[in-house]
C-alpha positions in Angstrom: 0.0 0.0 0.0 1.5 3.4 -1.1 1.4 6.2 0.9 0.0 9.5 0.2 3.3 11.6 0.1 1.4 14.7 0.7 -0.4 13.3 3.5 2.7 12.6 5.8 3.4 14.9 8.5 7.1 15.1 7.7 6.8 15.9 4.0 6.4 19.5 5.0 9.4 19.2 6.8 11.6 18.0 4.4 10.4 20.2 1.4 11.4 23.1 4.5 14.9 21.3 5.1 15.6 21.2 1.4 14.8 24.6 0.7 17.0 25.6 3.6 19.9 24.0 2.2 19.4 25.3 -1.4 19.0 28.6 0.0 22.3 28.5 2.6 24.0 27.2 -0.7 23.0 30.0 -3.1 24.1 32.4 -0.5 27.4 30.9 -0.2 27.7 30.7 -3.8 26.4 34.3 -4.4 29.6 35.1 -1.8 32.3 33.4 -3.5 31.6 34.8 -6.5 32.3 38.2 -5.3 35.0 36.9 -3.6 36.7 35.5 -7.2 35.0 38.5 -8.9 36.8 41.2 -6.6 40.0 39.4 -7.0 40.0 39.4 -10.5 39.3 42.8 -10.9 42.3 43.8 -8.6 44.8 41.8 -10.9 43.1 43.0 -14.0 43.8 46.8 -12.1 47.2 45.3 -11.5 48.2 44.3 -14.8 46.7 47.8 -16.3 49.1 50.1 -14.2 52.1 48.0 -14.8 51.6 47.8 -18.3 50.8 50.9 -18.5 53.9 52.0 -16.6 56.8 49.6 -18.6 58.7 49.7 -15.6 59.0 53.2 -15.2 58.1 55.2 -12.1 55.0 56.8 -13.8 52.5 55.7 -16.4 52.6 57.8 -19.9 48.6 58.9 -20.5 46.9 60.0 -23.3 47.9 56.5 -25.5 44.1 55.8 -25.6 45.1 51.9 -23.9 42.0 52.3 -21.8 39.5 53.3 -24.5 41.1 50.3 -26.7 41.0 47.9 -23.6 37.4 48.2 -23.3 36.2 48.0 -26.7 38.9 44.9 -27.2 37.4 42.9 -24.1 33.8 43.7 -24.8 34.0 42.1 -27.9 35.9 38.8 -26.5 34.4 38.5 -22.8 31.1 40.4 -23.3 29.3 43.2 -20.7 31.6 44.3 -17.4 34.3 46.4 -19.5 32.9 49.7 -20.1 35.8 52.1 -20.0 34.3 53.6 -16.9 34.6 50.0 -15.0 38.6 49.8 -16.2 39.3 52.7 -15.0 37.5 51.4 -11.6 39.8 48.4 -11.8 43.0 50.1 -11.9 42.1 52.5 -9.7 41.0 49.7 -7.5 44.8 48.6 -7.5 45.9 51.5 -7.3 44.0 52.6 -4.0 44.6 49.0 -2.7 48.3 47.9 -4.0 48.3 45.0 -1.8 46.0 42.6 -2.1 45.3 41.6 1.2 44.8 44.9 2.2 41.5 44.5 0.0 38.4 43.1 2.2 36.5 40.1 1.1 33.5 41.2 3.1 32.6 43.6 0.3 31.8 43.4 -3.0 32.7 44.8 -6.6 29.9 46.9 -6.4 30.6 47.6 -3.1 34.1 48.6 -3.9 32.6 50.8 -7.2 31.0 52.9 -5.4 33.5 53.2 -2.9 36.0 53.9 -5.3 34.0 57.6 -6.7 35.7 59.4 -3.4 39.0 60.5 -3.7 40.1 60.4 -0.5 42.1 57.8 0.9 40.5 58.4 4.8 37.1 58.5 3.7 37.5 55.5 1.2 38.8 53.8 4.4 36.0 54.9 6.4 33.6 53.5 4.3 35.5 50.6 3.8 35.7 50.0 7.5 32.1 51.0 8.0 30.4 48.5 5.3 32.9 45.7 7.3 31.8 46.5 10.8 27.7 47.4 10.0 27.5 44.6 7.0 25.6 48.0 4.5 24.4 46.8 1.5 25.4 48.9 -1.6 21.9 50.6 -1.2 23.0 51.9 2.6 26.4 52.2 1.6 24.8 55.0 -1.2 22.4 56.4 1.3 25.7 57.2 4.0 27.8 58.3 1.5 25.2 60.9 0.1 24.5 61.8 3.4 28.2 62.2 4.1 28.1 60.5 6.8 31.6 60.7 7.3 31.8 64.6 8.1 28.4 64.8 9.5 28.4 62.1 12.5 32.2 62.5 13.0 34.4 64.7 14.7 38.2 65.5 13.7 41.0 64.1 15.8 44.6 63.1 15.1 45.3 59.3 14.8 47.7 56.7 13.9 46.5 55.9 10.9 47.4 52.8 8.4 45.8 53.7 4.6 45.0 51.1 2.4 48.7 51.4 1.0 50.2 49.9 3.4 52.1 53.4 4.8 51.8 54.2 8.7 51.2 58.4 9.0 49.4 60.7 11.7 46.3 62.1 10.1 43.4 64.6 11.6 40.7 61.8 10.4 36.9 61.4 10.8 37.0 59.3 14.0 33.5 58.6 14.8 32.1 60.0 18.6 30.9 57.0 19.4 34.3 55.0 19.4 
């Protein structure tokens, strides 16, 4: 005699347990993705500045590399390589030259938007600040437009250690409530 698979009291339960696991899963997957994504773009920012700078100390501009770049790996690899993104990349790099200075908490969009202050405090700020409060790019926005950096913050000197690696005293946006 079959049983009515409907019927049983622990069917519910196990469609539940399954859709737990396929959802813990695509989360993880959604993670490492970034994770790869963000690293890739960091060595594609990587090799851009050093090709760009032939082993010299600074990079020649105005060779149109960028503008050549993005129309030459749009047509192999597709979307993602707009000359506005490769400029993002190797600014990416150049903002964060080491790589493990570069947080895997945070994703490329994350970093993109990040990456549209000049700054090096306040792109640590924010950097720190999507870490510790886990902001979506949506809150990150909101902050950032809000300036949230020079309006919740007061000035004070620190010991400070940018994203490139150098140890210097800064007046920086320390935040009152640390």
């Amino acid at each position: 005699m079959a049983i009515a698979v409907t019927d049983n009291q622990g069917y519910g339960q196990l469609v539940s347990d399954i859709g737990t696991l396929l959802s813990d899963a695509r989360k993880q997957l959604a993670v490492a993705v970034n994770n790869v994504l963000v690293e890739t773009y960091w060595h594609i920012g990587k090799h851009i500045v050093e090709y760009e700078q032939n082993g010299n100390e600074r990079a020649e501009y105005g060779s149109g590399l960028l503008n050549r770049l993005s129309r030459d790996l749009t047509e192999r690899y597709g979307r993602g390589f707009s000359k506005s993104n490769i400029l993002y990349m190797r600014k990416f790099y150049m903002v964060f030259p080491k790589s493990e200075t570069v947080s895997h908490l945070l994703s490329w969009s994350h970093y993109f938007e990040i990456l549209k202050l000049d700054d090096p405090l306040e792109i640590s700020f924010y950097v720190r600040e999507c870490e510790n409060a886990h902001w979506s790019v949506r809150e990150l926005k909101r902050q950032r437009d809000s300036m949230l950096s020079a309006t919740s913050c007061s000035s004070a000197a620190t010991s400070y250690t940018c994203p490139r690696g150098n140890n210097w005293k800064a007046s920086f946006l320390v935040c009152c409530n640390r």
